[in-house]
VOZADO-511817 format. One record per residue (C-alpha): x, y, z. Coordinates in steps of 0.05 Angstrom, whole numbers, plus 5000, padded with zeros to 4 digits. Example, Ala and Ser with C-alpha at 12.3 -4.5 7.8 and 13.67 -1.06 7.14 Angstrom:
VOZADO-511817
524649105156 527349795143 
//
This chain:
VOZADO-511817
406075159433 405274389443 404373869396 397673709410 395874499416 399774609341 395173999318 388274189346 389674919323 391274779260 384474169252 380074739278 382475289228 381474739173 373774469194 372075239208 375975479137 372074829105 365175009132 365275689121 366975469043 362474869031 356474909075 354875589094 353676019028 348775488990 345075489067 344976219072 343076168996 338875558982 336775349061 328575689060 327575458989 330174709013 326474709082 320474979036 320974338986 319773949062 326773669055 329973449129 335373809153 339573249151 337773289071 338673989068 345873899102 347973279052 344873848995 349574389020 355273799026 353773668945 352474348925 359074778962 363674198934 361074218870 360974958867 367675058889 371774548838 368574858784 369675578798 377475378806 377874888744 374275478698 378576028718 384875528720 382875458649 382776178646 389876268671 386276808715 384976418779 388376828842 384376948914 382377548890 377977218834 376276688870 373277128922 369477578875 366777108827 365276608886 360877218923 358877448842 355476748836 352476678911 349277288909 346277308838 342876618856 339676948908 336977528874 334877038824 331276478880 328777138916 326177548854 330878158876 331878528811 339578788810 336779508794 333779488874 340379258900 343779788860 339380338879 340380208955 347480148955 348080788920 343081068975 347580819022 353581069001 349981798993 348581699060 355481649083 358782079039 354082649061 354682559129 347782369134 350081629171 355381529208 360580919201 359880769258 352380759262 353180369197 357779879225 353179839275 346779589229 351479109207 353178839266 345578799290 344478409234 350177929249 347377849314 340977739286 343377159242 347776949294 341876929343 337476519290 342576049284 343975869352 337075889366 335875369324 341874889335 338674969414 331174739388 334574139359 338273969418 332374059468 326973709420 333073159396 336773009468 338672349460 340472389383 344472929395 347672529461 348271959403 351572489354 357072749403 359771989429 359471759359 363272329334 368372249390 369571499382 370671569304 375272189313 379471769368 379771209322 381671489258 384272139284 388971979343 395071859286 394472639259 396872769342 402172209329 404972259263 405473059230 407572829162 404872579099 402871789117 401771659037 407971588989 403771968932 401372548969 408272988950 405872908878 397973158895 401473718941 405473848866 398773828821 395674288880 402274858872 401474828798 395075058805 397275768845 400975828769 395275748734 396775038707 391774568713 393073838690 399874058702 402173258696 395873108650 388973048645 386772678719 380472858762 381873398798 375973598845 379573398920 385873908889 381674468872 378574468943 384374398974 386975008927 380875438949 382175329019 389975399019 388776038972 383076449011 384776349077 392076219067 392875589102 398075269079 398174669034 402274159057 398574279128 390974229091 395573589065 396573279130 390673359165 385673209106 384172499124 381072779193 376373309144 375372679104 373172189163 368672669199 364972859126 363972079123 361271899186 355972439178 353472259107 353471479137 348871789191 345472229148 344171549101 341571079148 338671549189 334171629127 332770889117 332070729184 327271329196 324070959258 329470779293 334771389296 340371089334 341570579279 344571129245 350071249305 351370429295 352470459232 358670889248 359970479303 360969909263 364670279220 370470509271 370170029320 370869219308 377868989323 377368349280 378168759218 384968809185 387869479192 390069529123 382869549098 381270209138 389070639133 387870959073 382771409113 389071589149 392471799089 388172479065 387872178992 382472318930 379371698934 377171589011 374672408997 370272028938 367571638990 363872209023 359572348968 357171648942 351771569004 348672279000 347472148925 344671498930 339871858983 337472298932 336871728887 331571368930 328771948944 327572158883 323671598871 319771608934 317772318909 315772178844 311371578858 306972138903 308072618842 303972038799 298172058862 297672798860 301272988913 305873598910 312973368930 317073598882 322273108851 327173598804 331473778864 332372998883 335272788812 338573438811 341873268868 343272578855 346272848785 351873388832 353472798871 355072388807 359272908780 363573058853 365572218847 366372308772 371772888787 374772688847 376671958837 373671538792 373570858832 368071328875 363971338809 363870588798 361870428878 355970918857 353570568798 353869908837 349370148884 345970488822 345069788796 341469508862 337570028859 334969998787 332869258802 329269408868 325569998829 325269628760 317369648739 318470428755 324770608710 322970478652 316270908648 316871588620 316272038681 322771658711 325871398649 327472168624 329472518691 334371828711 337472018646 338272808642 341072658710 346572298694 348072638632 349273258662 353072928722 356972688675 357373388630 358973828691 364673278715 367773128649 366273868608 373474138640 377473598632 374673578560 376674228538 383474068567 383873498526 382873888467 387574388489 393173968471 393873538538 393372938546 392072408611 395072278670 399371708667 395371368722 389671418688 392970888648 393770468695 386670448722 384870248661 390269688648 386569468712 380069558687 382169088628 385868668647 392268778619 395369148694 395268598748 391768798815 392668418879 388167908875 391367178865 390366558815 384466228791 384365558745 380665478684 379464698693 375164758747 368264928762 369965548809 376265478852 378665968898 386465898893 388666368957 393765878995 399165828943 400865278969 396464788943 395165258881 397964698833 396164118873 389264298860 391264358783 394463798776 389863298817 384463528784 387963378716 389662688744 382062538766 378962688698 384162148677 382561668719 389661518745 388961798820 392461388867 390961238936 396961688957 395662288911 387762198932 389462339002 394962998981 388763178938 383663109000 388363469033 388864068987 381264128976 380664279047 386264799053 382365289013 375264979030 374064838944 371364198919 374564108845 368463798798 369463548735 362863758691 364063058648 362762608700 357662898750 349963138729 347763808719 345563878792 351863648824 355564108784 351064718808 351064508880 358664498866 359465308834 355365488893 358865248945 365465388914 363166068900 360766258978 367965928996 370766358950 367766958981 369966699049 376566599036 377367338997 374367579063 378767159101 385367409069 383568149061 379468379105 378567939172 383767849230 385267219258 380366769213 381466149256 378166469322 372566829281 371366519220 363766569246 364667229235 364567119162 359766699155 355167129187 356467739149 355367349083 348767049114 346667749141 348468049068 344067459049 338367599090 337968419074 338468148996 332167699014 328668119048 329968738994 327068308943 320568008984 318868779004 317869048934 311768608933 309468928994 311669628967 316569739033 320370379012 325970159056 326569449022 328069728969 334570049001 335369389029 336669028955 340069648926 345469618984 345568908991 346868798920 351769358920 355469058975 355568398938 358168658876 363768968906 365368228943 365967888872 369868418856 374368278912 373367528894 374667688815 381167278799 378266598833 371566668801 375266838729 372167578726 374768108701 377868508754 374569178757 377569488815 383969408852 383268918907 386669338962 382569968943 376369488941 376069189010 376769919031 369770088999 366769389024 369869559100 366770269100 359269979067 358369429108 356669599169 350369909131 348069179116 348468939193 345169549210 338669399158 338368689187 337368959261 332869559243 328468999197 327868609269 326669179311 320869329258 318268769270 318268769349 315169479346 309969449287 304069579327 307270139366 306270779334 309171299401 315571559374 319871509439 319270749434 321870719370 327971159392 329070809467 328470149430 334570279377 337670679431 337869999476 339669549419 345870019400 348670039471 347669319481 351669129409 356369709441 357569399507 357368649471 363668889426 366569229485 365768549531 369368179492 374268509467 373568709401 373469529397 380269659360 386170129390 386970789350 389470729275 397270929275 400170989209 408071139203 409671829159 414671869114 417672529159 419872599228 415372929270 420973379285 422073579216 414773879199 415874229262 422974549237 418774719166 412975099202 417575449245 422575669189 417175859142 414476369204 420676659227 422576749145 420877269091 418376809029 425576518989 430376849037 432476199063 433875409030 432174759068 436874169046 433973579062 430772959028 425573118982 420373039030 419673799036 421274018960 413174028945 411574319026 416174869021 416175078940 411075658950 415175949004 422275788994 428375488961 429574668964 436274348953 437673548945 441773188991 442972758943 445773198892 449673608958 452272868959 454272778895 457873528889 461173328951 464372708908 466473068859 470373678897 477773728886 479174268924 484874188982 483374769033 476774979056 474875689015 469675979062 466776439013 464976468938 469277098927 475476768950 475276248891 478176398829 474775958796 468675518807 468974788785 463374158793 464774008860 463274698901 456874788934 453675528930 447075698952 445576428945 440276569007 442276839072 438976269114 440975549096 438274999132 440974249136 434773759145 438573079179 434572469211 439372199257 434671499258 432971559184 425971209162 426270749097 421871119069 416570609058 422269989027 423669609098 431469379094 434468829150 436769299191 431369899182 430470379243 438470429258 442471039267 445971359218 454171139221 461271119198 459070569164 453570849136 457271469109 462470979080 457670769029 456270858963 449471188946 444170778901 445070858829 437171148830 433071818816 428572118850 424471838908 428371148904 434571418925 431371568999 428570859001 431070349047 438170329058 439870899010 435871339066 439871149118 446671219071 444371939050 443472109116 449871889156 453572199095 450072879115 450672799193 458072719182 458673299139 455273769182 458573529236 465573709194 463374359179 460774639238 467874639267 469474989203 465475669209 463375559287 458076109300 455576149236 451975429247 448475309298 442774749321 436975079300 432374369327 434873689355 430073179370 431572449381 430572219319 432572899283 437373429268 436674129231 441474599232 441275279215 446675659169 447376459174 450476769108 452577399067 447477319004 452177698963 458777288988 455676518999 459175989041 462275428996 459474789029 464274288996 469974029039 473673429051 470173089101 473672469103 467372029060 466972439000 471271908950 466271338969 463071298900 462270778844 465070968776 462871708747 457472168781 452172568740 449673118771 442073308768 439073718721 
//
């Protein structure tokens, strides 16, 4: 099988394994009572979206807290609860069900129906279903042509963006995922919060799926970011295709604008290409912001009589609170943001009883069905994560994010270009003297202009001056945050900027004029715009001396994904107004359909659609390929993979894992003369000899070793003499495969197996060879193991005494 065939195999089995999970039961269950509460389908999909995910990291976290969570309670309780809420939404009392299936079963033990007539009722009423369903998706596509044209290139060019790299690069692309793929084992033993209390909502689906359809983990690992991306281009559709209800191919721009302009820095869109908890977060803040309005919208025609049920909106709105609250909590605090916009373009309605009471039992029980398991862990003894910690050493203050320096002299100063940081101090200190010289006045000039900040001092300017002053300190401020975080080449389009602050500007504007003209979708407008513009002072919070909430890095990653939704509100608000008299529907549609081609083809002209995201893993491509095909050809913990500890987490459910690093270190200390082929020749055992007790051993060597995320000055060389010469770093863990300690590990390994293959011939072969990589395979007596220590000609190239691991 191919690369590319291994890959789209293994995606489809994942987006088939996910949808069968999330999205079908609470349709099958919940779709005619949603389609009865006249809830799009769109809405009914983002429902199913909230309600599977929810659903499913609760059933896991209970019966992890249990100790009784295995796929075969999973399956049954999952069913248990599906079908009960049907018989319950359906009024089908259990004594019915009962009766039949007894009838049934008469029927068939008495010879009164056959199997295989039974088998085939069932699969009539498969068919039947299946029918229905296809049926359907058809009436959409022949009522919906040109949406569903929309749908399919959108789809394609945000899965070419973001997904090209899964094709590229098979292994983890984020240093932390080895520890998530650890948290998601522990769970297959029954130990949640294995390293402490964290949100764990993106393990326990990833659990559900790797456990019921036995896919395995470290391959639901790799390709999650692609599950991720897709999941968040549709509830960015689904969202603005809700605002924007006129014009539908806004909704496809929105994406567009998402995947496609070349001008912004890749760093603020790779951690979609990493498969981590937060960018999953992300999914769920727009559906439950959609809920929010429209639980509004609802109850206002609740208050005129009308019956549109509102319950199921803040119900909603409350699931999609708790999936951010127990997924990744930077996901929660993007939501309240929003939240925040919101409240103010709604405020003369939130605070009356009928809104007041249902906004609050919503998010108390978002928060109660997010925070009840981690709770009773808590008083189970455990206690948090340790990056929990640090999130909120961020939060306070007291952990330093990336953001840079701010003065508390001035008025607002944005300190980015380091440097005239001090200059700027330091003249301004000199001003309020009164002792600036001609030649310090011009370095001073000078320095003002490098970051674009004009240093005020409040003692000798009037009140006006100084406010002119904080405000256009403060948009600089915003500029330049945009211009080192998030925007490419500043010089060429530093318009760019400027726009997008004057467009976030105008939707802000125009949010706040409509709620005296009762626009519904003006008041989207203010709650995104103000959203958006929280998250920017965020981004801005060290220059503007605010506390930083958020991490800068994971910040700009929010704004990047968002913002498109503002540039997309200004051009629907136009098109509104060129249309406003036209009320044929096809107008609407051609007219958003031209306008998103022609900002398409505008961004294609000149330039600016960005190549696919690549993102370098941490393994050879090579070696996930050796794993996979080891872990098919082997019964589970008949064979050991030495490597790096890359695969220790990948390959602990199925198999042994060895350290080259402690191989290494035995190595150093062997004493031994001759080579001892077996363990029963040896008399005695001592420090040095290397036994591993399975019949299939197998020697994991890149022969261009990565650096593991630490560049070195002379990264990407092959391993060497020289390199096996070398002492290994005096580290633990994951730091002793860093940088030049990678490449030292792994010419020290090359070299041995090179050495030993000579000494048992047949026995080792070349299982894979690649250019970059190397695994050989080692064939054994179980019961009379190999002794893999030898003189190799680099084993006494250490630095004063070696401990072995524990």
């Amino acid at each position: 099988m191919s690369l590319n065939q291994l890959v789209t195999t293994e995606l489809v089995k994942i987006i088939i394994a996910y949808f069968l999970t999330i999205i079908v039961p609470p349709a099958i269950v919940f779709g005619e009572k949603l389609k009865k509460r006249n809830l799009h389908y769109t809405f009914r999909l983002m429902a199913y979206l909230l309600m599977g995910n929810a659903f499913v990291i609760n059933l896991v976290l209970y019966l992890e807290l249990l100790h009784i969570c295995n796929k075969a309670t999973l399956v049954i309780f999952g069913f248990g609860f599906y079908i009960s809420a049907a018989m319950f939404l359906y009024e089908i009392k259990p004594k019915d069900v009962l009766k039949q299936l007894q009838v049934t079963a008469e029927k068939l033990g008495g010879g009164f129906l056959g199997r295989k007539t039974f088998r085939a009722h069932v699969r009539e009423e498969l068919h039947r279903a299946a029918s229905r369903l296809f049926a359907g998706t058809i009436g959409v596509v022949i009522h919906n042509p040109l949406e569903v044209l929309g749908f399919i290139g959108t789809m394609a060019l945000t899965l070419y963006i973001f997904g090209s790299n899964d094709y590229m690069n098979l292994g983890y692309t984020a240093s932390d995922l080895p520890v998530h793929n650890y948290w998601i084992n522990a769970l297959g033993d029954n130990e949640p919060f294995v390293a402490g209390v964290y949100p764990m909502g993106y393990h326990c689906v990833v659990f559900f799926l790797h456990k019921v359809f036995g896919i395995e983990t470290y391959i639901l690992l790799r390709h999650w970011e692609v599950v991720t991306v897709i999941l968040f281009a549709a509830s960015l559709m689904s969202f603005v295709g809700y605002v924007c209800k006129k014009h539908t191919f806004m909704a496809f721009l929105a994406v567009c604008f998402f995947a496609m302009p070349s001008f912004v820095m890749e760093n603020v869109y790779t951690r979609f290409l990493m498969g981590i908890p937060q960018e999953y977060a992300h999914v769920f803040i727009l559906p439950s912001l959609m809920f929010l309005l429209e639980f509004f919208v609802r109850r206002k025609e609740e208050e005129k009589g009308r019956l549109v049920p509102s319950t199921l909106c803040w119900m909603l709105f409350s699931i999609g609170l708790s999936l951010t609250i127990s997924i990744h909590f930077y996901g929660t605090f993007v939501l309240l943001f929003f939240c925040i916009g919101i409240a103010l373009a709604y405020l003369p309605y939130i605070f009356r009883k009928r809104y007041f009471f249902s906004l609050l039992k919503s998010g108390l029980l978002g928060l109660l069905i997010a925070v009840l398991p981690m709770g009773i862990s808590l008083l189970m003894g455990n206690e948090f994560q340790g990056s929990m910690g640090w999130a909120l050493g961020v939060i306070s203050g007291s952990t330093s994010s990336s953001n840079t320096g701010n003065t508390e002299n001035m008025v607002i100063a944005d300190l980015t270009d380091d440097d005239y940081t001090d200059d700027l101090e330091y003249y301004a200190f000199l001003e309020k003297q009164g002792i600036l010289d001609e030649e310090t006045q011009a370095s001073y000039k000078k320095a003002q202009e490098a970051t674009g900040i004009t240093v005020v001092s409040s003692e000798n300017n009037n009140i006006p001056t100084i406010v002119m002053a904080k405000i256009k300190n403060g948009i600089h401020t915003l500029y330049n945050s945009a211009k080192e975080n998030m925007f490419y080449g500043f010089e060429d389009y530093a318009w760019v900027i400027y726009i997008v602050l004057g467009i976030l500007a105008f939707v802000c504007v125009i949010g706040f004029i409509g709620q005296f003209f009762h626009w519904e979708f003006a008041r989207a407008y203010l709650g995104m715009g103000l959203g958006i513009g929280i998250l920017w002072i965020i981004l801005s919070a060290k220059a503007l001396s605010l506390p930083a909430l958020m991490d800068a890095n994971r910040t700009k990653t929010f704004i990047g994904s968002f913002i498109g939704i503002i540039l997309v509100f200004a051009l629907d608000f136009v098109l509104q107004g060129l249309t406003f008299f036209i009320k044929k529907r096809w107008v609407h549609v051609g007219v958003s359909m031209v306008t998103a081609v022609a900002v398409v083809f505008l961004f294609y002209n000149n330039g600016w659609i960005r190549e696919p995201f690549t993102l370098e893993a941490y393994e050879t491509n090579g070696a996930i390929l050796c794993l996979e095909s080891i872990m098919d050809e082997n019964n589970d913990f008949t064979y050991t993979i030495v490597s790096a500890n890359d695969e220790y987490r990948m390959v602990s459910d199925r198999g042994y894992h060895y350290e080259i690093a402690t191989f290494i270190k035995h190595l150093f200390l062997y004493k031994g003369g001759e080579f001892s082929d077996a363990y029963s020749d040896l008399e005695e055992v001592d420090d040095g000899d290397i036994f591993i007790p399975t019949s299939k051993v197998y020697i994991f060597i890149e022969k261009i070793p990565g650096d593991n995320g630490v560049p070195y000055a002379n990264s990407g060389q092959s391993v060497s003499e020289e390199g096996a010469s070398l002492p290994i770093p005096a580290a633990t863990y994951q730091e002793t495969y860093c940088g030049e300690g990678r490449w030292i590990c792994m010419s020290k390994m090359y070299y041995w197996a090179k050495a030993y293959q000579k000494l048992i011939g047949d026995d080792m072969r070349v299982y894979y060879e690649d250019d970059e990589f190397i695994c050989y395979e080692i064939t054994q007596n179980a019961n009379s193991n190999y002794n893999f220590s030898i003189d190799y000609g680099f084993n006494d190239c250490g630095e004063g005494e070696v401990e072995l691991d524990d």
